[in-house]
C-alpha positions, 0 to 999 in steps of 0.5 A: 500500500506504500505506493498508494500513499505516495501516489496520494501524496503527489495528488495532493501537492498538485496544487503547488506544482502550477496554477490551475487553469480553469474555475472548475480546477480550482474547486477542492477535490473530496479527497482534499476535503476529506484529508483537510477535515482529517476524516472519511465519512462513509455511508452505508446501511446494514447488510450481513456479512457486508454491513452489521452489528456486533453483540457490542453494537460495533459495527463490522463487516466486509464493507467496514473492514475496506472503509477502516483500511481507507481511511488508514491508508488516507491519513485520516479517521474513519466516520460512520454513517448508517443510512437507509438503502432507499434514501442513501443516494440523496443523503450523499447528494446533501453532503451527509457523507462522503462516499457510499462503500455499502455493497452499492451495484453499478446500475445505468440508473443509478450512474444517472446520479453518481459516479462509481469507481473500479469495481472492488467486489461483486454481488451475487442475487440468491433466493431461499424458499418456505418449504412448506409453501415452495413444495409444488414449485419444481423449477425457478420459472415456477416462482413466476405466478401471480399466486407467488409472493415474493419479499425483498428488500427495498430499493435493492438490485435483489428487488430490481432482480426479483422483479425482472425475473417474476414479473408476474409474482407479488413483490412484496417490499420491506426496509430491511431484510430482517421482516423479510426473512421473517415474513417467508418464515411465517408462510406469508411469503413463498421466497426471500431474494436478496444479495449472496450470502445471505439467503444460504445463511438463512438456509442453514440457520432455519434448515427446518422451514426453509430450502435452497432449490435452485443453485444458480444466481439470478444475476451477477453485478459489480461492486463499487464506490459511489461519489457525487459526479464532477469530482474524477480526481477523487475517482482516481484516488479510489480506484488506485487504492482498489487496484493496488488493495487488490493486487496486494491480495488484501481484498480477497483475504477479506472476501474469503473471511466474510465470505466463505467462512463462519469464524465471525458469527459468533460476534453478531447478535 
């Protein structure tokens, strides 16, 4: 990462090398902003294992394991900011935050009013059924009925996934995953469709009500950063910090531990 911090270092002395030659220039980057102000706000809402709390109430998690080490490698302290997923854009928007390192997806929609860095991960869109209600249902096409009732949570590529592939099934929203699990467990919904691992997880935690039929994802898409547009100096800086974190081999440990094992477990509530 000595290369990153260096790279940082030479970005921030731009301004002393030559005069700017346009207004637009002359506008402080959000990195400079944030190194000025000595902490990185990042916004983010709860998603396991991305985002969560622990039995402290500390929150942890892949998206807080690369917020903490920007910030480190930044120079700066690392501030917090829990969101709600369907208002997290405009929060930015208002200068709530800095940055969104919350699992965010690159969607065309989206990118309408932000602008997203390299990829530094990728989300997978999984689903997990009532076995109970799901007996009679042999093949995902199945779930595509309007006697099907489908729940996510809002304003998520899980939602948007989910409705693309059972337009015709009922979609019922909520603002967290919890009372959407909650609600298949009951029987008052037939599936749960939300980002990987999550519905596995749920899988084998109520293996008693709930089953896994169909192994493959709905879809795949990429993981990124997402700031306020007109600012591709700070892009620049983000996406440097994800190549090299990535080619040091630092993001896949943490992929593999948050991913593709239970050692954490325990510390959540």
């Amino acid at each position: 990462m000595k290369r990153f911090i260096l790279a940082l270092a030479a970005f921030l002395c731009l301004g002393c090398i030559a005069p700017q030659a346009s207004s637009a220039a002359d506008r402080e980057s959000l990195v400079e902003k944030v190194v000025r102000r000595g902490a990185l706000r990042v916004g983010f809402s709860s998603f396991v294992p991305w985002a969560m709390q622990n039995k402290e109430g500390k929150y942890i998690g892949f998206e807080i394991d690369v917020a903490e080490r920007l910030a480190h490698d930044l120079g700066v302290k690392l501030q917090l900011v829990p969101t709600n997923w369907d208002g997290i854009i405009p929060a930015m928007l208002s200068g709530k935050f800095d940055v969104i390192i919350g699992g965010m997806s690159i969607t065309p929609q989206r990118s309408l009013s932000v602008n997203f860095s390299i990829p530094y991960d990728h989300s997978y869109v999984d689903l997990t059924l009532n076995k109970e209600r799901s007996a009679g249902i042999a093949r995902m096409e199945d779930l595509d009925s309007p006697d099907v009732v489908i729940a996510v949570r809002t304003g998520t590529t899980a939602a948007l996934a989910a409705g693309k592939a059972f337009p015709r099934a009922q979609l019922r929203m909520f603002n967290d995953e919890a009372p959407a699990v909650e609600e298949v467990l009951s029987g008052r919904a037939h599936a749960f469709v939300s980002g990987a691992p999550l519905p596995a997880m749920e899988t084998i935690r109520h293996g008693d009500k709930l089953v896994q039929k169909f192994p493959a994802a709905l879809n795949r898409q990429p993981i990124a950063f997402a700031v306020p547009k007109g600012d591709t100096d700070s892009l620049n800086v983000f996406d440097s910090w994800i190549r090299v974190a990535e080619e040091e081999g630092w993001l896949q440990e943490r992929r593999d531990y948050w991913f593709r094992s239970d050692a954490w477990q325990n510390d959540v509530k």
